[in-house]
Structure formats: structure tokens, C-alpha cells
N, C-alpha and C positions, 0 to 999 in steps of 0.2 A: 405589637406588644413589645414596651422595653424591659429589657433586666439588667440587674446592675451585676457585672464582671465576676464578684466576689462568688455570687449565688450558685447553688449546686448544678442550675439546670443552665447556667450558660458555659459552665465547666465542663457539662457531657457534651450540648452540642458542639462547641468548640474541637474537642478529642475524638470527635466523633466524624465532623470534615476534614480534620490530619490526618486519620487513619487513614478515612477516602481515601483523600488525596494521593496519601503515600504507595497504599495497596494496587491505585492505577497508575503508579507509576509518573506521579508527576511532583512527586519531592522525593529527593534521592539523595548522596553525599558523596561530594567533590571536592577537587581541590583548584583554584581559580587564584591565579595574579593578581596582586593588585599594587597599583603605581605606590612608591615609596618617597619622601620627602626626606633626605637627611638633616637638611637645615631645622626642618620643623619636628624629625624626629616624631612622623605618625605615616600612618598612610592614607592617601587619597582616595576622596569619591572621586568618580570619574570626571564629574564635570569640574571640579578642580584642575582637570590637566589641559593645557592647550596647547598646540601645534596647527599642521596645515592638514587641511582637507585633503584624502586620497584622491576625493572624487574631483571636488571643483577646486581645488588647490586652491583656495583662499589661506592667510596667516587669521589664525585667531579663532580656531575651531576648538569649540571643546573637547571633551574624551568623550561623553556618551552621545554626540550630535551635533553634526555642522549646523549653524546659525544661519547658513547662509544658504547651502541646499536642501537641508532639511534629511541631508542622511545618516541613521545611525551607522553611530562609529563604537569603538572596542578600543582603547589607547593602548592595549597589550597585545594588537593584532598587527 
């Protein structure tokens, strides 16, 4: 069954898997870095950022995953 966004009953279930969610503990509030661009004056998604792989030392790896070994990376790690 679809409904559309607006309707009362997809606004309960909605608030209803946040609460879940939150009550077990799996949305919570932090505070997390994230790469800054002066030139462009915003901040970066991760995979905007590139550098070398910790792992496989290749140039040209992104912030959230090297292309080339397929490991997640952290740019603020």
C-alpha cells in the first residue's frame, strides 16, 4: 500500500520508527568533523576529498573509499 508523505497515517508511522530507533539507541547526538574548503567557502562530502590510501598507498583515493582497494576510509582520521 502507498501513501502520500503529507497523510496523517505516514506521519505516525514515520515518528514512530524515530522513536524506535532512538529509544534503542541507534540515533543519538554528536558532534563529527567534517573537511572544510576555504576557496569554496562550504564544507565537504567526504568523497570530495582526495589523498593517498593508508592502505594500498595509491594517489587518488577518496575521503569515504579507496577506488582502488575498496577500503573504507574517514578523511578526518
Amino acid at each position: 500500500m502507498f501513501t502520500r508523505t503529507e497523510t496523517a497515517n505516514h506521519a505516525e508511522v514515520s515518528q514512530d520508527i524515530f522513536r524506535t530507533l532512538k529509544k534503542n539507541g541507534y540515533i543519538y547526538k554528536d558532534t563529527v568533523s567534517q573537511p572544510y574548503c576555504p576557496k569554496d567557502q562550504r564544507f565537504l562530502p567526504d568523497r570530495y576529498v582526495e589523498g593517498t590510501c593508508p592502505n594500498c598507498h595509491k594517489a587518488g583515493a577518496r575521503g569515504d573509499q579507496c577506488d582502488f582497494c575498496g577500503k573504507p576510509l574517514n578523511p578526518s582520521s
